[in-house]
Backbone as a printed PyTorch tensor [residue, N CA C, xyz], in Angstrom:
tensor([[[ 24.6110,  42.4860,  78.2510],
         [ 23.6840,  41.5400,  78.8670],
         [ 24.4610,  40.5960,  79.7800]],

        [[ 23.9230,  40.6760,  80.9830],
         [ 24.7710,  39.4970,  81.9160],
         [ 24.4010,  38.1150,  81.8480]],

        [[ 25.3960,  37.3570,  81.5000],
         [ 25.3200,  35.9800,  81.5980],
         [ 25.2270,  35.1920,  82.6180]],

        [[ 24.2740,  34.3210,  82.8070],
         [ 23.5300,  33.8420,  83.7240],
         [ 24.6770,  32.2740,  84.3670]],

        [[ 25.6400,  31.9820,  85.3700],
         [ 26.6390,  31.1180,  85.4910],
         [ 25.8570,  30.2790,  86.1420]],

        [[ 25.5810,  28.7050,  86.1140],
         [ 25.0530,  27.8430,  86.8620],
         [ 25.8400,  27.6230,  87.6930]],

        [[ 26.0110,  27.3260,  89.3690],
         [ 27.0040,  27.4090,  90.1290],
         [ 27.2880,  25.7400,  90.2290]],

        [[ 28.3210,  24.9630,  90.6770],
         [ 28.5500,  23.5560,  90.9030],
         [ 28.1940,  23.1260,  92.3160]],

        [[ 27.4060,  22.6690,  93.1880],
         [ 27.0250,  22.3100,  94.1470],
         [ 28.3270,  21.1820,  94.3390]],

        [[ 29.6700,  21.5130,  95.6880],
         [ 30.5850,  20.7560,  95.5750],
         [ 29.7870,  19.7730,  96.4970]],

        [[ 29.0490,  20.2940,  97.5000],
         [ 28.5980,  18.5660,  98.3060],
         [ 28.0400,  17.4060,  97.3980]],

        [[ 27.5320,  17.9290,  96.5610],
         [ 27.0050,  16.7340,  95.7010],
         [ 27.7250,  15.9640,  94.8200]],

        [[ 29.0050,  17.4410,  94.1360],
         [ 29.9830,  17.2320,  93.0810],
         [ 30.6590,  16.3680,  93.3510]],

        [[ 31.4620,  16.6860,  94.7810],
         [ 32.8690,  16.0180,  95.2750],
         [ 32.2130,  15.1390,  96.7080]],

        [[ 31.5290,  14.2300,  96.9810],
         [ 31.6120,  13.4330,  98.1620],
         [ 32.3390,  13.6950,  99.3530]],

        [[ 33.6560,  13.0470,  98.5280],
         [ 34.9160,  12.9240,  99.3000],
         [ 35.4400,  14.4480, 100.2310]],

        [[ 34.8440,  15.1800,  99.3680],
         [ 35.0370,  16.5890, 100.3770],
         [ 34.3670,  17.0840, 101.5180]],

        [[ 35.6720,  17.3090, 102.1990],
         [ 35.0760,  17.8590, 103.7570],
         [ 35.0130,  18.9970, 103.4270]],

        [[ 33.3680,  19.8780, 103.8860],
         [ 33.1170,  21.5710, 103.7490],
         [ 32.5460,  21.4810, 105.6480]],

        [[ 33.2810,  22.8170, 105.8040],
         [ 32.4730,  23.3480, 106.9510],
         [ 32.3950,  24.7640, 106.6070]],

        [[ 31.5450,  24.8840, 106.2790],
         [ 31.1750,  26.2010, 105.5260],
         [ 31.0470,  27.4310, 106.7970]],

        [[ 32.2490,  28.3730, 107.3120],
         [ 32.2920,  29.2060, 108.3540],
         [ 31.3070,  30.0950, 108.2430]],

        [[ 30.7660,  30.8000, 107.3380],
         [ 29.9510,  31.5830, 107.1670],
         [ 28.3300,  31.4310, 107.4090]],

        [[ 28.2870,  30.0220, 107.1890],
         [ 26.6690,  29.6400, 107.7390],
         [ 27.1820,  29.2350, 109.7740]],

        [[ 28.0870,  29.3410, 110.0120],
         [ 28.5000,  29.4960, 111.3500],
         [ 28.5580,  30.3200, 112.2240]],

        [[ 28.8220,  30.6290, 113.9770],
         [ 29.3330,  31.7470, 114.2000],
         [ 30.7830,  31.8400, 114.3370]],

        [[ 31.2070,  30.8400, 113.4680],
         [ 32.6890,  30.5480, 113.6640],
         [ 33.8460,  31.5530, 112.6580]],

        [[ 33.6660,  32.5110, 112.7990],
         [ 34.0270,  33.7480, 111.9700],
         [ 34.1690,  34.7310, 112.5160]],

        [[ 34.8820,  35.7860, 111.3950],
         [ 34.9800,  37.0020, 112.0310],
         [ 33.7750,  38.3850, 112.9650]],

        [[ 33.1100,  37.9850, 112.2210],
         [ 31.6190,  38.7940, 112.1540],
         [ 30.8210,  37.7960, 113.8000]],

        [[ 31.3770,  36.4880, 114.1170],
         [ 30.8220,  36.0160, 115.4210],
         [ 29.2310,  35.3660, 115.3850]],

        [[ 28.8300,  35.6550, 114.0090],
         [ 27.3140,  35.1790, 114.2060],
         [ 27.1540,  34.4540, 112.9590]],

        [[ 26.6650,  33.7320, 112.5800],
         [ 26.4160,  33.2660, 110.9950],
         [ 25.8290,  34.1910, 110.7050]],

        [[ 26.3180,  34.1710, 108.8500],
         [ 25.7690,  35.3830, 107.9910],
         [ 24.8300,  34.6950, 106.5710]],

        [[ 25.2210,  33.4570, 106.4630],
         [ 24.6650,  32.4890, 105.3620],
         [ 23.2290,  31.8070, 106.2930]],

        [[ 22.4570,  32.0040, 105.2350],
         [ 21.3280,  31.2920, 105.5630],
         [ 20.7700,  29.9250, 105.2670]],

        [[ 21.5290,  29.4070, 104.3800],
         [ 21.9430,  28.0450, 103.6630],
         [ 23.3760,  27.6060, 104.1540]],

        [[ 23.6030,  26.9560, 104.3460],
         [ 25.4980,  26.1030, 104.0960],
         [ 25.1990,  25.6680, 102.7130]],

        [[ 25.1690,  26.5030, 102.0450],
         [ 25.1750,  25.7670, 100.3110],
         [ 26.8780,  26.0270,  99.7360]],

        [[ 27.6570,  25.1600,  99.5490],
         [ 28.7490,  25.4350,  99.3610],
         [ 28.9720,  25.2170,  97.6270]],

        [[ 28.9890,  26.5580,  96.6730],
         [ 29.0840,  26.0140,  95.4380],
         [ 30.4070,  27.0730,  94.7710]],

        [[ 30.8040,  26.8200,  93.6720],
         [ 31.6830,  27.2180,  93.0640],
         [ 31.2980,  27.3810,  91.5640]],

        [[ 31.8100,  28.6970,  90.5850],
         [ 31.7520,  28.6500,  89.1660],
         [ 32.7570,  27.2070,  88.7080]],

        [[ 31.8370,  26.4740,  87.4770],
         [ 31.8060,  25.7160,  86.8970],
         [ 33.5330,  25.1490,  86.3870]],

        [[ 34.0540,  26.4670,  85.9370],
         [ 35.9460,  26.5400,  85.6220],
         [ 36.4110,  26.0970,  86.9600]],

        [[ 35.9910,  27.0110,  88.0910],
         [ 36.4140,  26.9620,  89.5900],
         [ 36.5820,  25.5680,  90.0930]],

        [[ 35.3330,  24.8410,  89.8720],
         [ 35.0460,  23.4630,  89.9890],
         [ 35.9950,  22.0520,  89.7020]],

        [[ 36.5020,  23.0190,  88.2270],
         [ 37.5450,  21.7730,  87.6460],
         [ 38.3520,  21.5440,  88.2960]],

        [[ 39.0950,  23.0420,  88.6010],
         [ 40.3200,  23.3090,  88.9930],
         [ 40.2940,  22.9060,  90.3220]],

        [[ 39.2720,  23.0460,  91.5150],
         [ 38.7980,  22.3250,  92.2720],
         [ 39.1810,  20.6950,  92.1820]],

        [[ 38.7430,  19.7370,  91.4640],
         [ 38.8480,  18.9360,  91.3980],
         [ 40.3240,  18.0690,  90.8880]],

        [[ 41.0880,  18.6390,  90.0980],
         [ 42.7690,  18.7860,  90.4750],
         [ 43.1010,  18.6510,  91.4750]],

        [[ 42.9630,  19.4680,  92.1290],
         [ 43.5790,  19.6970,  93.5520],
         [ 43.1520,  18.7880,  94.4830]],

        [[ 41.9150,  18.2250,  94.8240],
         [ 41.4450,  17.0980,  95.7380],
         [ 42.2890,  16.1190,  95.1290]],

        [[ 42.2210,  15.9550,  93.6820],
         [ 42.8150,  14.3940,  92.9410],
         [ 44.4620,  14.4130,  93.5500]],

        [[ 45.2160,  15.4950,  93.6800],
         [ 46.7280,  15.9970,  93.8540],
         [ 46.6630,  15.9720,  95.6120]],

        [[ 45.6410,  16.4420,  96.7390],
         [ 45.9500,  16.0140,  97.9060],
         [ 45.9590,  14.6420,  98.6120]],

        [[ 44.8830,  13.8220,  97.2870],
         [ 44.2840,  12.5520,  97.7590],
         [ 45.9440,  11.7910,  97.4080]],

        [[ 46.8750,  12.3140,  96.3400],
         [ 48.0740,  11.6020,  96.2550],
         [ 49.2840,  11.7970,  97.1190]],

        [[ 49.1860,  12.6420,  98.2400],
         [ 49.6430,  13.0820,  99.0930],
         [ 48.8210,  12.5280, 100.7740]],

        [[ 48.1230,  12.0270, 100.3640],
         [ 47.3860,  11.1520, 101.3100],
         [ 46.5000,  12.2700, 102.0880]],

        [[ 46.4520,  13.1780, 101.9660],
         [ 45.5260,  14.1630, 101.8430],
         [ 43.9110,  14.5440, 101.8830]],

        [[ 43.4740,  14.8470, 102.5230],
         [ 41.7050,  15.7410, 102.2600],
         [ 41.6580,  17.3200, 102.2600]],

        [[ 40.5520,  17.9530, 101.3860],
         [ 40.6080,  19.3290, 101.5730],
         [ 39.6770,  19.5040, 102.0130]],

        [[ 39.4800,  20.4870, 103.0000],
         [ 38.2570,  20.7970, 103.6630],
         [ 38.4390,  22.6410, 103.8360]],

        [[ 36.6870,  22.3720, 102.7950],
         [ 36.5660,  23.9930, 102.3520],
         [ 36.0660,  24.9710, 103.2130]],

        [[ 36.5430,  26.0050, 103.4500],
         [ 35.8210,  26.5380, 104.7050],
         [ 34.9750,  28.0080, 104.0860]],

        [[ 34.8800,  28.0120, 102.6530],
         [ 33.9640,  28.8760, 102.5370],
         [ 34.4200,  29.0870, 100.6080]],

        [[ 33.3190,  29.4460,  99.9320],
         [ 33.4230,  28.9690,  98.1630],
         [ 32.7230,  30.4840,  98.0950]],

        [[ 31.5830,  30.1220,  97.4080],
         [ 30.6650,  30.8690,  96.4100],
         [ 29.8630,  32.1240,  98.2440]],

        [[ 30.1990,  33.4800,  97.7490],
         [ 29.5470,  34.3850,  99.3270],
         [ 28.9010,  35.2450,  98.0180]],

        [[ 26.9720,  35.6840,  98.5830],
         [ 26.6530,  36.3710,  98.4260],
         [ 27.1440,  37.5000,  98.3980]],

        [[ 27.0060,  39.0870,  97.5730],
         [ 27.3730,  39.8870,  97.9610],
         [ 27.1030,  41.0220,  99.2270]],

        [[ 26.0220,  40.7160,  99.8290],
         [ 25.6620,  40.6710, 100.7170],
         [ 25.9890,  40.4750, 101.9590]],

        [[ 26.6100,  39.1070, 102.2340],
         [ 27.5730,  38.4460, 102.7190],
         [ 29.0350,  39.3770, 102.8050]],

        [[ 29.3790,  39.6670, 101.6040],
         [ 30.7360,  40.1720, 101.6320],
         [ 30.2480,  42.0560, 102.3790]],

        [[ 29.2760,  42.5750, 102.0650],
         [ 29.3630,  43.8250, 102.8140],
         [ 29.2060,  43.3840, 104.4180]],

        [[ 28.3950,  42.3580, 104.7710],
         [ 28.5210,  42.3680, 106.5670],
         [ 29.9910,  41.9200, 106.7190]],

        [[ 30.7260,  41.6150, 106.0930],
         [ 32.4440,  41.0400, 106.2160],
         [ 33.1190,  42.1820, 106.4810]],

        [[ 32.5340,  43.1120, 105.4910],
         [ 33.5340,  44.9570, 105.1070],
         [ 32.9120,  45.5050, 106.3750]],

        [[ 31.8620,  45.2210, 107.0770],
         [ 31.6200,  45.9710, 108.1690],
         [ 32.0390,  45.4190, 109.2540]],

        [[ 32.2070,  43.9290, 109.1540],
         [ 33.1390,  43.7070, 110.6610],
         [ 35.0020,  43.8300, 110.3460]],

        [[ 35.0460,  43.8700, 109.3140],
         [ 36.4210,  43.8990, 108.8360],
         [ 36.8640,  44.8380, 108.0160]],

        [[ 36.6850,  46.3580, 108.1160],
         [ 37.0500,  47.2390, 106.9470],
         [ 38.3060,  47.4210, 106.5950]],

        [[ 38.8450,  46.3270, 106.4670],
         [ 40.6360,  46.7070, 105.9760],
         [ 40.5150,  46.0110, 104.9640]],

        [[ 40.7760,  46.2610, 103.5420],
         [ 41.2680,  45.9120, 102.2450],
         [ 42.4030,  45.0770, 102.1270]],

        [[ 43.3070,  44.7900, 103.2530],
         [ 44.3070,  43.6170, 102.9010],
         [ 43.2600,  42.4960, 102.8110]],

        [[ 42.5110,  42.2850, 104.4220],
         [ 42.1040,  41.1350, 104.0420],
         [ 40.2900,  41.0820, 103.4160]],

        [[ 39.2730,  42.0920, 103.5060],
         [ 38.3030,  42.1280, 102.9590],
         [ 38.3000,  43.1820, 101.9620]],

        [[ 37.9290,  42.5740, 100.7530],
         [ 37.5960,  42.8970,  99.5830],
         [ 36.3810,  44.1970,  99.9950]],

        [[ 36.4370,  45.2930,  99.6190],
         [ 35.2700,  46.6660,  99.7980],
         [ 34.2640,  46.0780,  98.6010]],

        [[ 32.9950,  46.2030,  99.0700],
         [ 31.6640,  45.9880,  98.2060],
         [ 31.7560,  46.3930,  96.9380]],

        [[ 32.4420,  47.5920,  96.9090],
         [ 32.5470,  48.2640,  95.4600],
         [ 33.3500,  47.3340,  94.4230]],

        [[ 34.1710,  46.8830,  94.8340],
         [ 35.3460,  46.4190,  93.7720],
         [ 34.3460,  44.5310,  93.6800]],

        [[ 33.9990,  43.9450,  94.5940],
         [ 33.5630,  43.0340,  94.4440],
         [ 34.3100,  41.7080,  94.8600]],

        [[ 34.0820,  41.0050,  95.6180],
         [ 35.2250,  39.8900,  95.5910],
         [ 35.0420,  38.9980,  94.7050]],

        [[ 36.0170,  37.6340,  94.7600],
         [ 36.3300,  37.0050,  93.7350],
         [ 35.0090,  35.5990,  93.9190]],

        [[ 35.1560,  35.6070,  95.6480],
         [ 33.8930,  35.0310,  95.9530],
         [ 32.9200,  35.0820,  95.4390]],

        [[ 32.0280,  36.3390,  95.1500],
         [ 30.9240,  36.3170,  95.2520],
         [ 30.8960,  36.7560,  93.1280]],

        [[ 31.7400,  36.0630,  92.6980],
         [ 32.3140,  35.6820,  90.9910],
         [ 32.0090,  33.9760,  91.0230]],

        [[ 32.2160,  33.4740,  92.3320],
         [ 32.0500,  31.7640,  92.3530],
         [ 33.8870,  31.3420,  92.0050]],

        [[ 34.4960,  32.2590,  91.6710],
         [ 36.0570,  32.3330,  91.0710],
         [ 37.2450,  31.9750,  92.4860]],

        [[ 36.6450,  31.8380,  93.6680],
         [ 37.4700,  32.1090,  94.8490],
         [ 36.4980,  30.6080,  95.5980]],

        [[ 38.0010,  30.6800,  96.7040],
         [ 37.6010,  29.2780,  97.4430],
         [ 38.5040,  29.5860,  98.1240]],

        [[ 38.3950,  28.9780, 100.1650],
         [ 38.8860,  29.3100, 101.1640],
         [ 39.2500,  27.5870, 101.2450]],

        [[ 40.2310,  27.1830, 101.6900],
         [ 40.3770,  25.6280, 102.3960],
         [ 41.6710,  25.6880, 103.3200]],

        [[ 41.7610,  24.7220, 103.8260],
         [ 43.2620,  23.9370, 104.4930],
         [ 42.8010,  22.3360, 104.6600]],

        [[ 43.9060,  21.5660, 105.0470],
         [ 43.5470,  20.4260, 104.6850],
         [ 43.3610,  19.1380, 105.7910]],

        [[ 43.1790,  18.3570, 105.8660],
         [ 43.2290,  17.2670, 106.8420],
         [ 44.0010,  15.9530, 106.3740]],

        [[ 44.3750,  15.9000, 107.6490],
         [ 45.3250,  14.2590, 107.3310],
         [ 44.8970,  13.1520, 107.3060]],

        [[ 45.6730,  11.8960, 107.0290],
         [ 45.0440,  10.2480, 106.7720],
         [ 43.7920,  10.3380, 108.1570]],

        [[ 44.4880,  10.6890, 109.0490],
         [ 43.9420,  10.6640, 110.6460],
         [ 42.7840,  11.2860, 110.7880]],

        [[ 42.6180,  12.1570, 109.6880],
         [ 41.1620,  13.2690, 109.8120],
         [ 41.4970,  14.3710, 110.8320]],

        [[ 42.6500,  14.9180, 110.9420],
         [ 42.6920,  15.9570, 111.8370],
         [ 43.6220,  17.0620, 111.0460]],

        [[ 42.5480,  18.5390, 111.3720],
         [ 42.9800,  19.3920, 110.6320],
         [ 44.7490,  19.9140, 110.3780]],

        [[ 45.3230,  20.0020, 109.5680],
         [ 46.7540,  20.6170, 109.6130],
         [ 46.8130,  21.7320, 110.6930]],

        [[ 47.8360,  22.4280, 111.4870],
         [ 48.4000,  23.0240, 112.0670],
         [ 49.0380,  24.1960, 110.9400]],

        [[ 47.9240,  25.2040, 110.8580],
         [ 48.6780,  26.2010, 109.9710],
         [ 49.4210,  27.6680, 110.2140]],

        [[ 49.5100,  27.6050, 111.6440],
         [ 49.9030,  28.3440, 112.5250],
         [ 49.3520,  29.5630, 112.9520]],

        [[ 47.7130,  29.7090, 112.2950],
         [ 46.9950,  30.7310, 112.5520],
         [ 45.6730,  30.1590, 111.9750]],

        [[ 44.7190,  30.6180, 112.6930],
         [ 42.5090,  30.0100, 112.3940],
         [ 42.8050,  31.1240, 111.2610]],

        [[ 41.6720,  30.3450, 110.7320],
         [ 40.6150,  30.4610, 109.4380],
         [ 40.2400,  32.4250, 110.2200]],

        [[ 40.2750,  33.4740, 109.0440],
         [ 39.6670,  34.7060, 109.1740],
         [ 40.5270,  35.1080, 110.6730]],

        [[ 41.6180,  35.2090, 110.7210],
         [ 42.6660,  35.1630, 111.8100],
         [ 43.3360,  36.5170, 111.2940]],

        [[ 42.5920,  37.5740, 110.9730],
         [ 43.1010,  38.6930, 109.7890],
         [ 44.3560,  39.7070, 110.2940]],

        [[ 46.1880,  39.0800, 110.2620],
         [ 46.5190,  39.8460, 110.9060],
         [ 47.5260,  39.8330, 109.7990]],

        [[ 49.0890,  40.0630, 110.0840],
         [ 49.8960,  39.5640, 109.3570],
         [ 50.5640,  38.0120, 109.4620]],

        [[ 50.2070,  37.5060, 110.8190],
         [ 50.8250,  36.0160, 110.4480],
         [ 49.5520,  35.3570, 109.7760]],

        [[ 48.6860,  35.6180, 109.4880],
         [ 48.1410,  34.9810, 108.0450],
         [ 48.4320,  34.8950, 107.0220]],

        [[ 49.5000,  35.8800, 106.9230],
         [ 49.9830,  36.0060, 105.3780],
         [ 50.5840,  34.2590, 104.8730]],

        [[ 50.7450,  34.1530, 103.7670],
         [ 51.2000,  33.0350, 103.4470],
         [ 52.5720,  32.1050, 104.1780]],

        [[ 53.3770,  33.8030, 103.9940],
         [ 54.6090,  33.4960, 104.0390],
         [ 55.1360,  34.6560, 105.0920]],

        [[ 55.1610,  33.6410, 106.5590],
         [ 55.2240,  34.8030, 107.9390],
         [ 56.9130,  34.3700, 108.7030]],

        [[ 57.9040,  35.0660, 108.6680],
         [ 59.1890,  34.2890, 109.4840],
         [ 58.3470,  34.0820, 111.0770]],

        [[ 57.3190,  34.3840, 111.2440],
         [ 56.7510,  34.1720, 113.2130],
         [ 55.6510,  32.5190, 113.3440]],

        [[ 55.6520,  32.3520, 111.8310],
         [ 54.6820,  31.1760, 111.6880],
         [ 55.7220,  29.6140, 112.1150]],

        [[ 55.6840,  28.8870, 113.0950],
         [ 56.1880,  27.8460, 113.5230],
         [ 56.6990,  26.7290, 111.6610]],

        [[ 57.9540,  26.0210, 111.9190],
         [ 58.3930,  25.5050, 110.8850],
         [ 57.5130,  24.7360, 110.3850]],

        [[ 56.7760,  23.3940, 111.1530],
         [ 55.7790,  22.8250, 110.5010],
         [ 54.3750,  23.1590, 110.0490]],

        [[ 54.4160,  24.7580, 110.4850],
         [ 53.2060,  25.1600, 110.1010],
         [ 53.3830,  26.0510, 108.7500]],

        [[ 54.2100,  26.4340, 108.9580],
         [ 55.0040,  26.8170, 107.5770],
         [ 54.7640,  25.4950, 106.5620]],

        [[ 55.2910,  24.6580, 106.4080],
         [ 55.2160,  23.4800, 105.4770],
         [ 54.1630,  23.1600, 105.0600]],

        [[ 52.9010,  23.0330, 106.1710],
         [ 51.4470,  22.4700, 105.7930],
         [ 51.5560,  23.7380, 104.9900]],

        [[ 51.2570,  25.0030, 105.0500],
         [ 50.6050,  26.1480, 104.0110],
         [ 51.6660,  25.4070, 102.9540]],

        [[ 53.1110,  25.5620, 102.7560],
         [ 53.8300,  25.2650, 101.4700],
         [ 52.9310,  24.3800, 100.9260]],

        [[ 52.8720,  23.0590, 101.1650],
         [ 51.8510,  21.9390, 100.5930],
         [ 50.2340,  22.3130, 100.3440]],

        [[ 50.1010,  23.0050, 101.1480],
         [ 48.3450,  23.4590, 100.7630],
         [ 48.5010,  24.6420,  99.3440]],

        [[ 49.4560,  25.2540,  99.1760],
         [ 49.3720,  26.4840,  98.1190],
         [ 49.9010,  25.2390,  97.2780]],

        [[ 50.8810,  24.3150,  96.9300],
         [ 51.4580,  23.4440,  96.2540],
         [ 49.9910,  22.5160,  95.4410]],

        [[ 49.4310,  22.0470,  96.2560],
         [ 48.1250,  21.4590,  96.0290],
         [ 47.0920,  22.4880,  95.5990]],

        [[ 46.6540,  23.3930,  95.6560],
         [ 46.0100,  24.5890,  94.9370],
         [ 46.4840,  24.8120,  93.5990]],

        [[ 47.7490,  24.9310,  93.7390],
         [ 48.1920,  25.6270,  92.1520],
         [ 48.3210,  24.4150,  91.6010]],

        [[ 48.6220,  23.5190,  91.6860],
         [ 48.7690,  21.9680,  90.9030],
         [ 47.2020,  21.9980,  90.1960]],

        [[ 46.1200,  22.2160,  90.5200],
         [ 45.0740,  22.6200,  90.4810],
         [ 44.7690,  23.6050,  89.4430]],

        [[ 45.0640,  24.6190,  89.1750],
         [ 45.2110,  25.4530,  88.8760],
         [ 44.6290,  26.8310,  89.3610]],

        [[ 44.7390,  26.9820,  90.8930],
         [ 44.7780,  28.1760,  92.0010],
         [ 45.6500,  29.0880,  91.5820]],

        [[ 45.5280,  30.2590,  92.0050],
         [ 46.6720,  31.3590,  92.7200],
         [ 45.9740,  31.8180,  94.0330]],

        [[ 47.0740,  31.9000,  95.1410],
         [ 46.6130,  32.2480,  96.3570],
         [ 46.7880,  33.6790,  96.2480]],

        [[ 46.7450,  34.2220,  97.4500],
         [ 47.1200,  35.9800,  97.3600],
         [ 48.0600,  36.3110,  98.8730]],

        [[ 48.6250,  37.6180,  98.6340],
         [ 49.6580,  37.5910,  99.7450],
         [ 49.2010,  37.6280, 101.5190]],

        [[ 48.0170,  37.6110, 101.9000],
         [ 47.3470,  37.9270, 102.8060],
         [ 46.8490,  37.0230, 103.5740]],

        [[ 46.2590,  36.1130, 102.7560],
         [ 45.5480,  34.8430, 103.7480],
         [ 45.8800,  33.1940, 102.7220]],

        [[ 47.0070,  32.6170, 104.2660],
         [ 47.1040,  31.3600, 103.5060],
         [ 46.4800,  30.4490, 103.2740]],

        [[ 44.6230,  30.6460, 103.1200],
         [ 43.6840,  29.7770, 103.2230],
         [ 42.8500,  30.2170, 101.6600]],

        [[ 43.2310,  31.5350, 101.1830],
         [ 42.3200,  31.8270, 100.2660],
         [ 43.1240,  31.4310,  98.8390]],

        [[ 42.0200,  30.7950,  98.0110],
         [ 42.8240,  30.4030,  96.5240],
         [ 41.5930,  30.8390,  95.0340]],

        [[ 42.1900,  31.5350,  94.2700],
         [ 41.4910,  31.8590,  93.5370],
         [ 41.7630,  31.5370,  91.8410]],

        [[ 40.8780,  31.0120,  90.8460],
         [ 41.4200,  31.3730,  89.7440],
         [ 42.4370,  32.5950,  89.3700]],

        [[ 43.1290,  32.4920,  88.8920],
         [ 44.5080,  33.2840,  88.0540],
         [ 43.5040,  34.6860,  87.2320]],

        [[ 42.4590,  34.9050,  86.7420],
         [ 41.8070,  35.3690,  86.0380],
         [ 40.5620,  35.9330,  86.4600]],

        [[ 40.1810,  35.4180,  88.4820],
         [ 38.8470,  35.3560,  88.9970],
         [ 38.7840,  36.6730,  88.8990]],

        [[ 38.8020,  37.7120,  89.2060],
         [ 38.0400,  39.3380,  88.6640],
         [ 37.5360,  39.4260,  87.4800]],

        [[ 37.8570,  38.9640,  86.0470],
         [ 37.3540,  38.8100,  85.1280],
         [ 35.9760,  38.2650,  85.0730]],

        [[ 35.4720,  37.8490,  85.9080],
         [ 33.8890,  37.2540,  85.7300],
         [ 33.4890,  38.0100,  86.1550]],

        [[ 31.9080,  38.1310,  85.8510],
         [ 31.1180,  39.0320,  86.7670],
         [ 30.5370,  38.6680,  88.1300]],

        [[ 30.1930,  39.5860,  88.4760],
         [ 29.6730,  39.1140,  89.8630],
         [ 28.3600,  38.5440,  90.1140]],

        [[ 28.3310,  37.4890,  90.5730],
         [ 26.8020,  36.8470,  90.5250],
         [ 25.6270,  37.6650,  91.1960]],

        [[ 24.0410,  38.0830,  91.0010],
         [ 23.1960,  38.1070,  91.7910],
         [ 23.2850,  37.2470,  92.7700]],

        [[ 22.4250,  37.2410,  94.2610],
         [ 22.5810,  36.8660,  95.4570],
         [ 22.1250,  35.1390,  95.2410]],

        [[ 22.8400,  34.1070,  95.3610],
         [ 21.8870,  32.8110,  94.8580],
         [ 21.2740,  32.3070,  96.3080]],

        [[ 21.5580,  32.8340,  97.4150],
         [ 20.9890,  32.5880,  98.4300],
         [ 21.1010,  33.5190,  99.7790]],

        [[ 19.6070,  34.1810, 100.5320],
         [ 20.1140,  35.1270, 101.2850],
         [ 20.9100,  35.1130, 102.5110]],

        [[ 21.0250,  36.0410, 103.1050],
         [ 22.2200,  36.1890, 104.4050],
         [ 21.3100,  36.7630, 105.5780]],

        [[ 21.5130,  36.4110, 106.7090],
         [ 21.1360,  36.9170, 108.0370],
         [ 22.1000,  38.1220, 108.4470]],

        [[ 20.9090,  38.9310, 108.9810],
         [ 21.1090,  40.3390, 109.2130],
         [ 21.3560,  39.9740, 110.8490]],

        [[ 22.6800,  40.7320, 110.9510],
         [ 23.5130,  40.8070, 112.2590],
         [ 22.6890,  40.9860, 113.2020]],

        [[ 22.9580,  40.2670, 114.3830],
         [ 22.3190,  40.7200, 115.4940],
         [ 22.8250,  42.0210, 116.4600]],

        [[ 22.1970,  42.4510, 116.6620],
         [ 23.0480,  44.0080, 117.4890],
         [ 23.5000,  43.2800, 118.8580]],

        [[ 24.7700,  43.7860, 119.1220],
         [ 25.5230,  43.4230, 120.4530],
         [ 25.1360,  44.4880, 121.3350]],

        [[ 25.1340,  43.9730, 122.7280],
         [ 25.0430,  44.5850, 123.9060],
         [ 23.9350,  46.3740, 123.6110]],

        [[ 22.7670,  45.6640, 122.7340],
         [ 22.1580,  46.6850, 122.9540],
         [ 21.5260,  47.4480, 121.6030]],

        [[ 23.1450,  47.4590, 121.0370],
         [ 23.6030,  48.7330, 120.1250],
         [ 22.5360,  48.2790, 118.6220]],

        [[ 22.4030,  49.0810, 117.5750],
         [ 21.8270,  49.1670, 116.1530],
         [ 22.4140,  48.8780, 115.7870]],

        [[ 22.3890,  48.4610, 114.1880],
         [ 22.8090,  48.5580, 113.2230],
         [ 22.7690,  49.7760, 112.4990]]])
């Protein structure tokens, strides 16, 4: 029997947090928003550990600003269709950690309110996304050191691929949620079907 997870609504949870939720955007890979809500929520464990980590950037003089939490699964197949590579999108079958509420995308902003310099955008799916790139500029190197530093203080693990994604240590272990809110169906480019 599947157990039913209440998700944590972080706009309400955390104030202090900056979300620009990319996916209710066309500021992504896919080019069009795919979320039909900007509802930005996280499983309940996710949440805590969440909240570590804001308390650990705010002592670093620090803000985190989330750029994508809790994705329909739905969501994650229009991702596998603009992105079918398994380094950086999770295949529908296996399930991501996202759409568990177990996964969370961020980088951070300074006293000044201006985003860190991480030497590559958000869904930038190449190899200098990887965490740890010798082509990634020195200070952009450092902000990721401090952003994975502030995650795991938290209690995150990132993964080798994208230095924006942080997940519970354990996130595959949950199940995968039903859809808690739907997704917009792609618009066809220059013509073409779906």
């Amino acid at each position: 029997m599947k157990q039913e997870t209440a998700l944590v609504d972080l706009a309400a949870t955390f104030p202090q947090l900056r979300i620009d939720l990319k996916y209710a955007s066309a500021d992504n890979i896919t080019g069009q928003p795919i979320y039909s809500e900007a509802r930005c929520l996280l499983h309940p464990e996710a949440a805590r550990a969440l909240e570590k980590s804001i308390n650990i950037a705010r002592l670093a003089g620090l803000t985190l600003l989330v750029l994508d939490a809790y994705r329909p699964q739905k969501a994650q197949e229009l991702l596998w269709n603009a992105c079918p590579n398994q380094d950086y999108v999770v295949p529908l079958a296996l399930g991501s950690n996202h759409s568990r509420g177990t996964a969370i995308d961020v980088t951070l902003i300074d006293a000044q309110g201006a985003i860190l310099d991480m030497g590559t955008g958000f869904d930038e799916m190449n190899v200098r996304s990887h965490p740890y790139h010798p082509e990634v500029p020195q200070a952009a190197q450092r902000n990721r050191l401090l952003l994975n530093a502030i995650m795991s203080g938290g209690g995150f693990s990132g993964i080798a691929t994208e230095w924006w994604h942080f997940e519970l240590p354990d996130a595959a272990g949950y199940p995968l949620l039903d859809d808690v809110f739907p997704c917009l169906s792609p618009v066809p480019v220059n013509g073409a079907s779906s």
